[in-house]
Every structure is written in structure tokens, then in C-alpha cells.
Backbone as CSV, one residue per row, in Angstrom:
resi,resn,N_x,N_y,N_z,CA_x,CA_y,CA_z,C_x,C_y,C_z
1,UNK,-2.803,-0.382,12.440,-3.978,-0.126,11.633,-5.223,-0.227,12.509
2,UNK,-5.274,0.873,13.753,-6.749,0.740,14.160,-7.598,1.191,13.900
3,UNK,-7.781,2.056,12.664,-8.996,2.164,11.698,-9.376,0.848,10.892
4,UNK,-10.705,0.780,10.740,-10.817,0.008,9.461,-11.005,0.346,8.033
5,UNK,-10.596,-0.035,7.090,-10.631,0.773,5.868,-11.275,-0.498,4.863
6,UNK,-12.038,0.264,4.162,-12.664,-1.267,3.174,-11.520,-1.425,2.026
7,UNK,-12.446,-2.371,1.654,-11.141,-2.918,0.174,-11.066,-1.751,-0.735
8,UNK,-12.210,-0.832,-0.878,-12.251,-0.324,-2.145,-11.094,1.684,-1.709
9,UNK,-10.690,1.350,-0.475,-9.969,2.740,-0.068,-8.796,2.577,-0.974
10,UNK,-8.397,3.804,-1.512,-7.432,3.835,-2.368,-6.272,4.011,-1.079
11,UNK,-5.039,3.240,-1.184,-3.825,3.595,-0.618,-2.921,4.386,-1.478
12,UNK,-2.848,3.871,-2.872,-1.796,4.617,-3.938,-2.798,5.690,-4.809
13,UNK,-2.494,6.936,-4.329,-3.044,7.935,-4.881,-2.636,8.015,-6.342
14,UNK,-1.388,8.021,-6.638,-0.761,7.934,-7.758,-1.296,7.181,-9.239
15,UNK,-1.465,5.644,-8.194,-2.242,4.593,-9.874,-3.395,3.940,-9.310
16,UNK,-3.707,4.810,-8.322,-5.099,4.297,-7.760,-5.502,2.985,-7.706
17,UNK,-4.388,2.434,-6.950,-4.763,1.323,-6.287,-5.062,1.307,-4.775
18,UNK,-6.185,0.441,-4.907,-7.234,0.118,-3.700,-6.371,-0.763,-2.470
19,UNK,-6.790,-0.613,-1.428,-6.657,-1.920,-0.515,-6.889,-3.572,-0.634
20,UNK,-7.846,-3.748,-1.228,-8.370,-5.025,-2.008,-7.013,-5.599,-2.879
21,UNK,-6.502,-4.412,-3.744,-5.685,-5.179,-5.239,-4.558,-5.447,-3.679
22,UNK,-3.897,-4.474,-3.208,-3.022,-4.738,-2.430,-3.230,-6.170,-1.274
23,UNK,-4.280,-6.260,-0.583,-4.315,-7.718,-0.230,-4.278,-8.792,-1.016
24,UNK,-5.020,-8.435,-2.108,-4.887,-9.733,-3.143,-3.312,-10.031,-3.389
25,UNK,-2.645,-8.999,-3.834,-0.962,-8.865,-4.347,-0.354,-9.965,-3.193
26,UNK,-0.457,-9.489,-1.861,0.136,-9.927,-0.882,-0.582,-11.820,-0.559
27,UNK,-1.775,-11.876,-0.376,-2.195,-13.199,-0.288,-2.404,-13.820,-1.392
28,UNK,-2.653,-13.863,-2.150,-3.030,-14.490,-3.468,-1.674,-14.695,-4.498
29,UNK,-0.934,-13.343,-4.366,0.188,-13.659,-5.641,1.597,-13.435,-4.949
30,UNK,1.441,-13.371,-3.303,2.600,-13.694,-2.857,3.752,-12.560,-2.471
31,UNK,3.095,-11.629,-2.700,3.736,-10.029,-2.308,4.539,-10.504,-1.513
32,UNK,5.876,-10.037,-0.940,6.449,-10.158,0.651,7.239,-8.567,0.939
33,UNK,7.798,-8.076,-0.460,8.141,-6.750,-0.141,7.556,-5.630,-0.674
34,UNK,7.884,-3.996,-0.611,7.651,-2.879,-1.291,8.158,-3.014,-3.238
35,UNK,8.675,-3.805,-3.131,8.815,-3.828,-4.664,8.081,-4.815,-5.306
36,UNK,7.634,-5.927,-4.330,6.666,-6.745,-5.039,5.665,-6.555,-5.151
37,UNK,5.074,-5.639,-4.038,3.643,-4.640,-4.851,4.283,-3.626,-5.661
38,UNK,4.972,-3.029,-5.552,4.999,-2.408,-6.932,4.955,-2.947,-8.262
39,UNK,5.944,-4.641,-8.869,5.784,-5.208,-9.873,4.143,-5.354,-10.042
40,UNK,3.533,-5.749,-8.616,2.101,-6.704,-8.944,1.289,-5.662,-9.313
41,UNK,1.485,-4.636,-8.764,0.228,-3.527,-8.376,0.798,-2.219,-8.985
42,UNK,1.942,-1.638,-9.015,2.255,-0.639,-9.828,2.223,0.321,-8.367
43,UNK,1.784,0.283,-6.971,1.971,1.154,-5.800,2.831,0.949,-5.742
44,UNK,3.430,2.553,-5.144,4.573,2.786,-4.174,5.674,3.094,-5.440
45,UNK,5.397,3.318,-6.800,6.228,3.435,-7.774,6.736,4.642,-8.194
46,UNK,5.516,5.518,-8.191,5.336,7.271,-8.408,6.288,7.883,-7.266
47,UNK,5.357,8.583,-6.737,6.012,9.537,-6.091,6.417,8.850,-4.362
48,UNK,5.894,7.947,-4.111,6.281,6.754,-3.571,6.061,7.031,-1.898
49,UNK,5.000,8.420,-1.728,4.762,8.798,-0.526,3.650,7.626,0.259
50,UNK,2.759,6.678,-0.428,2.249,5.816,0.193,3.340,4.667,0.977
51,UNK,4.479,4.164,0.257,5.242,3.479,0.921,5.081,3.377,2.804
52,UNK,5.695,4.532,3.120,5.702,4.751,4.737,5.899,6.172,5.234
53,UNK,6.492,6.194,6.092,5.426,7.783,6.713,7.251,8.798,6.679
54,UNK,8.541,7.878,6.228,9.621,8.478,5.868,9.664,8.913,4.287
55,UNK,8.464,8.645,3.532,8.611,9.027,2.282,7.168,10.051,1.921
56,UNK,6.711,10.086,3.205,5.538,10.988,2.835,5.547,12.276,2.678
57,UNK,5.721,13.250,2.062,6.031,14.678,1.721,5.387,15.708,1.474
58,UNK,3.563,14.750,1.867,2.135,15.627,1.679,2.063,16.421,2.970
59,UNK,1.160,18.095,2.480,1.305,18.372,3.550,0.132,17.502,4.390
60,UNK,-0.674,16.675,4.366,-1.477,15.868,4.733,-1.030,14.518,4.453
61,UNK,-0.824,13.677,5.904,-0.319,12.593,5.464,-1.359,11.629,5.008
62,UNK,-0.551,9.904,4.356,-1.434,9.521,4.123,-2.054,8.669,5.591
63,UNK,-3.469,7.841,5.439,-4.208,7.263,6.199,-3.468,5.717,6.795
64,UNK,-3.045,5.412,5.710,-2.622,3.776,5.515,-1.386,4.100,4.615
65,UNK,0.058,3.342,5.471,1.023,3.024,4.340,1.300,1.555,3.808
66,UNK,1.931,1.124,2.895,2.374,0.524,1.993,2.899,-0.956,3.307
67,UNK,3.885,-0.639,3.651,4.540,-0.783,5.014,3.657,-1.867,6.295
68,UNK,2.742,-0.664,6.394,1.782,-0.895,7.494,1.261,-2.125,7.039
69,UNK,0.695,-2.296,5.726,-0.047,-3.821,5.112,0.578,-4.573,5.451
70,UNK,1.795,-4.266,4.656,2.947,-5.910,4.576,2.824,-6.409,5.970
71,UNK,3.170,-5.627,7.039,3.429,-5.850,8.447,2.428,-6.580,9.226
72,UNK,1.086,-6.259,8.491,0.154,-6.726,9.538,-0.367,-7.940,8.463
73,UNK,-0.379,-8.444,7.575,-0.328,-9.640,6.427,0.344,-10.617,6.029
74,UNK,2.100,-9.970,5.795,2.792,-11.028,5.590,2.777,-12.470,6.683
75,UNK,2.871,-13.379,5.699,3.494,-15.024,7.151,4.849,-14.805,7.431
């Protein structure tokens, strides 16, 4: 992640969730996998191309995946 992206960048195009809900999910309520932001946050549920860059199917990929957070957040 050597861009910086603010809290308010949407990662899940789908239910338009932000970067912010997704850090919160992960530090605050304990996220550790792709399905636990999905319960917390409802990303990565749809069409599930934010996940990582093997599920992306836009012809434009996305900026930031799902993936990429956990990795650089989780303890």
C-alpha cells in the first residue's frame, strides 16, 4: 500500500464501504479474516472483486484490496 488513501475512500464498491469502517472492523471489533469483514462490514460479499486482485474481473482494477488491509493491520 504505497499510496495513501484517506478513511473516507470507498474499497467495496458494491455496499460502499469506506477504508475507515474497514479499519475500525479490523482494530476495534477484531476482524482477522475476509469473512470477518464481510459479517462486520458487509465487503467483499457482492461481487467480491475488492477481496484481492485473483477475484478482480473489472476491466479497471481496483486501487486497494480487501487482502492488502488485513496484511498490513492484522497482529
Amino acid at each position: 500500500m504505497a499510496k495513501k488513501f484517506t478513511h473516507s475512500f470507498e474499497v467495496c464498491n458494491c455496499h460502499k464501504v469506506t477504508l475507515g469502517e474497514i479499519v475500525y472492523a479490523i482494530e476495534q471489533r477484531g476482524a482477522t479474516t475476509l469473512e470477518d469483514l464481510g459479517k462486520i462490514t458487509d465487503a467483499g460479499t457482492a461481487c467480491k472483486c475488492c477481496r484481492d486482485s485473483s477475484y478482480d474481473i473489472g476491466e479497471e482494477k481496483m486501487q486497494l484490496y480487501l487482502t492488502q488491509i488485513l496484511d498490513k493491520l492484522k497482529k
